[in-house]
C-alpha positions in Angstrom: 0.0 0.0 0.0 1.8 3.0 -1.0 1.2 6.4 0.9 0.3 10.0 -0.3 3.7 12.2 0.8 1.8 14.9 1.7 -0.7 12.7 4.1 2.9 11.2 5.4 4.5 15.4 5.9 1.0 16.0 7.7 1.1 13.3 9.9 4.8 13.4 11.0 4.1 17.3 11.6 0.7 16.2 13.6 2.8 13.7 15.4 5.2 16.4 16.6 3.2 18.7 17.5 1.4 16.4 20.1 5.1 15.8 21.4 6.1 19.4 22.0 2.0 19.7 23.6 3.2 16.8 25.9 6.6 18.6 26.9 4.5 21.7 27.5 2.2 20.0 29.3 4.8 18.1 31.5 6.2 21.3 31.8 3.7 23.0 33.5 2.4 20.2 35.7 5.8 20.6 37.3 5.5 24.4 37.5 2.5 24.0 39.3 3.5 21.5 41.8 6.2 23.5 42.5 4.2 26.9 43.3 1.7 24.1 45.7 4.9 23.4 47.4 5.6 26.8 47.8 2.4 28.5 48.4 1.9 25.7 51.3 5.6 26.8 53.1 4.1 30.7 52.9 1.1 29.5 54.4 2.4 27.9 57.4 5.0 30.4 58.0 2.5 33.1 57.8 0.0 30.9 60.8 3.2 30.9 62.2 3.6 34.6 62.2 0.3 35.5 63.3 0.5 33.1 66.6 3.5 35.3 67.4 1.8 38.4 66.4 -1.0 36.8 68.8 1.2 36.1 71.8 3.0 39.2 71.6 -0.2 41.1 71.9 -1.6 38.8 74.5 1.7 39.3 76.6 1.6 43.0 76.3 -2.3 43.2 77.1 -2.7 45.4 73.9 -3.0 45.5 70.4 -1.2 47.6 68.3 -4.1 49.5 67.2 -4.9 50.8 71.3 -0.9 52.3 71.2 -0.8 55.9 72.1 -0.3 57.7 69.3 4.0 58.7 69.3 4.6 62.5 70.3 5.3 64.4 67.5 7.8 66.5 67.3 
């Protein structure tokens, strides 16, 4: 059975182009796990944060917003 070239060309460029798609695709899976990974670290560092924000403000009695204004000068 012989082949049309042009139906061969088409298919070979088809063929490649669902390889670099794949790449891609691999690609940006791993982008996004990444940012996951990250985004989950700034979470936790910034519950972290905000307990010590909490205890410092519990250990003072007041919140930063019942401060005296400073005296100007």
């Amino acid at each position: 059975m012989t082949q049309d070239p042009s139906l061969t060309e088409r298919l070979d460029r088809l063929e490649t182009r669902v390889a670099y798609q794949d790449q891609a695709i691999e690609d940006l899976n791993q982008i996004i796990t990444d940012q996951w990974k990250q985004l989950e670290l700034l979470r936790r560092q910034f519950a972290r944060l905000d307990e010590q924000v909490r205890d410092a403000t519990a250990a003072t009695g007041t919140s930063p917003g019942q401060e005296p204004p400073p005296p100007h000068y």
